[in-house]
N, C-alpha and C positions, 0 to 999 in steps of 0.2 A: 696784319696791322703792326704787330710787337716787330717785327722786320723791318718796316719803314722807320718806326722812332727807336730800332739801332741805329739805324744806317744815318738817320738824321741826327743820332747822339753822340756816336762815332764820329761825322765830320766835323762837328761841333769842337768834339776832343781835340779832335787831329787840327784843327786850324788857331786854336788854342796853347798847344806843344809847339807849333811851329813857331808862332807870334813869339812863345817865350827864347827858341832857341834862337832866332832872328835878332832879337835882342841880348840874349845869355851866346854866345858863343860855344864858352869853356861850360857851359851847360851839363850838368851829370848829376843824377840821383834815382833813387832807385822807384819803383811802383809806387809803393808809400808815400814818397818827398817830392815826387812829382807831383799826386792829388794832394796834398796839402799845403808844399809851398809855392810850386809854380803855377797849379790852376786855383789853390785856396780854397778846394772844395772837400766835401765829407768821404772818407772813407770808406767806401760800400763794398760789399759784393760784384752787385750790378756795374757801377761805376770802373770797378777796377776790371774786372772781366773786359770790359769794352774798351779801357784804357789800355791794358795789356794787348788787344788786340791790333790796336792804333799804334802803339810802338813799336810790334813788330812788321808792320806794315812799314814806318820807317827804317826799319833797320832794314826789311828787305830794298825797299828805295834806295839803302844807302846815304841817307839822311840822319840816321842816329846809329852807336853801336852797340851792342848788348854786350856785356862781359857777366861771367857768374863768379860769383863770389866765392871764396872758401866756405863761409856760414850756411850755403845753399842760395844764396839771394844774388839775386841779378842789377845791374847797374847800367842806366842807360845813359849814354852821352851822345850829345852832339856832336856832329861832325861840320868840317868847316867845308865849303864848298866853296870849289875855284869859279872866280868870277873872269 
């Protein structure tokens, strides 16, 4: 059952980041700025777990890029895709 409401909280996320980079383009921030200012939601464990997983699912899509930071911290951006 906890597999089904990932998988249904995960698409939720993922259709959520899209919605925002669809509209943000030049889109970029990290794990943190994404749940708080592009979804406006709490900062969890859970939440981010499942959000990290969802972005790198886009990055493997080649829909966002990951870059790591000097700090250790990671930084994900949009990418613009040829229409």
């Amino acid at each position: 059952m906890a597999c089904d409401d990932d998988a249904t909280r995960k698409a939720s996320l993922r259709a959520a980041v899209l919605r925002h980079i669809a509209g943000h383009p030049d889109a970029s921030d990290t794990l943190e700025g994404i749940q708080r200012c592009w979804l406006l939601i709490s900062v969890t464990p859970d939440v981010s777990r499942l959000l990290e997983e969802v972005l790198e699912a886009l990055v493997t899509t080649q829909q966002m890029r990951r870059t790591s930071l000097p700090d250790g911290g990671v930084l994900y951006t949009a990418l613009h895709q040829e229409r």
